[in-house]
Every structure is written in C-alpha cells, then in structure tokens.
C-alpha positions as CSV (number, residue, x, y, z in Angstrom):
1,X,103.2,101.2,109.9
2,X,106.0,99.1,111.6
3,X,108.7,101.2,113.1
4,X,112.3,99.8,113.4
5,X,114.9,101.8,115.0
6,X,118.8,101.0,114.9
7,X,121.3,103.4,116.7
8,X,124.8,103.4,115.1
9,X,127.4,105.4,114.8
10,X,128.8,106.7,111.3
11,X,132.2,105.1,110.5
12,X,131.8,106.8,106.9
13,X,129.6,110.0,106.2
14,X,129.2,108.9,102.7
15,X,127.6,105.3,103.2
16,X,125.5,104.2,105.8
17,X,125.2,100.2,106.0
18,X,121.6,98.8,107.7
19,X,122.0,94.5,108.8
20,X,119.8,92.1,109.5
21,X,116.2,94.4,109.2
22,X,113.1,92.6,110.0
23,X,111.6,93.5,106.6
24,X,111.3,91.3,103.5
25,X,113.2,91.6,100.3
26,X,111.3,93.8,97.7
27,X,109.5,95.1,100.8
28,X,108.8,99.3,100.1
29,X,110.5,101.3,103.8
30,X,111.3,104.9,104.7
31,X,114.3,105.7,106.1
32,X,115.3,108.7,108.3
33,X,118.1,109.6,109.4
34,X,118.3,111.3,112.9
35,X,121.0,112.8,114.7
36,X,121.2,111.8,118.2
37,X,120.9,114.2,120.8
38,X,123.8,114.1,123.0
39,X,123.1,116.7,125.7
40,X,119.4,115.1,126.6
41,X,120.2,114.8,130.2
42,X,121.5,118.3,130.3
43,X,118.1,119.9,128.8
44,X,115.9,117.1,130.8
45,X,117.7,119.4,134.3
46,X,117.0,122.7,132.6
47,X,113.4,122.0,132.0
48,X,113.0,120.8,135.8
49,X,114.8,123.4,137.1
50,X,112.1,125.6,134.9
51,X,109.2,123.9,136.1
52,X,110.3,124.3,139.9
53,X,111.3,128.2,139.7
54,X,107.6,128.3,137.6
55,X,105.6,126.7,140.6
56,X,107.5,128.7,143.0
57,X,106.0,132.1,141.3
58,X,103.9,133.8,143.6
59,X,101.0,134.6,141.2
60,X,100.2,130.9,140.8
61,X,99.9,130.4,144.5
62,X,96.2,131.6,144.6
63,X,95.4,129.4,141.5
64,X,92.4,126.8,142.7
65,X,92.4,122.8,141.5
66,X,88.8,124.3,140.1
67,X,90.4,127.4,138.0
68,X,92.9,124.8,136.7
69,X,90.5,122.2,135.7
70,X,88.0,124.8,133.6
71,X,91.0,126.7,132.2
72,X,91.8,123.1,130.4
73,X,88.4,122.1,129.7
74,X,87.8,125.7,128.0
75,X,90.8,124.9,125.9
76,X,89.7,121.0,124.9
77,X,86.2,123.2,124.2
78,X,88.2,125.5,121.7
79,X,86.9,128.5,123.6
C-alpha cells in the first residue's frame, strides 16, 4: 500500500480540495483525515521530563543490566 501524505490547512470545513496526487485516474484510495497535533513539542518535554524523574526513583537503582534483560525476554516468551 502506497502512502501519500499532504498537510493543509482548511480554508472551508465543508470541502476539502487534494492537487496534483501521484495516483492514476480511476485508481481505488483511502482517505483520512487527521488533525494535526499542535502541542507535539509540549508533550515530547512532558514525556522526558517523565522518563528522567522515573530513572531518578530509588527502587530502580538496584535493578541489574541482567534483571532487565530477562524481565524482557520473559515478556517476548509470553511468560
């Protein structure tokens, strides 16, 4: 499946007009239509700031490379 994306902004909510698509005429597409997500740098900083006060927890501090390594291969196992 060829994906084809085309950012625009909406000039009329009733009609939305797609130019110059690399598909042919008679040629069967999907189309979805996506709002774009304005505050995406905002949540990138929340989830770092997550992740930092998450590795500063004490309780992971005594967590080996080992411990880490067969917790995830017990979860690719299913177990």
């Amino acid at each position: 499946m060829q994906t084809y994306r085309r950012r625009l902004v909406i000039e009329d909510p009733k009609r939305v007009v797609l130019t110059d698509l690399p598909f042919q005429a008679g040629q069967s597409v999907e189309v979805l239509v996506l709002e774009e997500e304005v505050d995406r740098d905002r949540r990138v900083e929340d989830l770092k700031r997550l992740l930092k006060d998450t590795q500063a927890l004490s309780q992971l501090k005594s967590i080996t490379e080992e411990e880490i390594a067969a917790e995830i291969a017990a979860y690719r196992e299913g177990r």
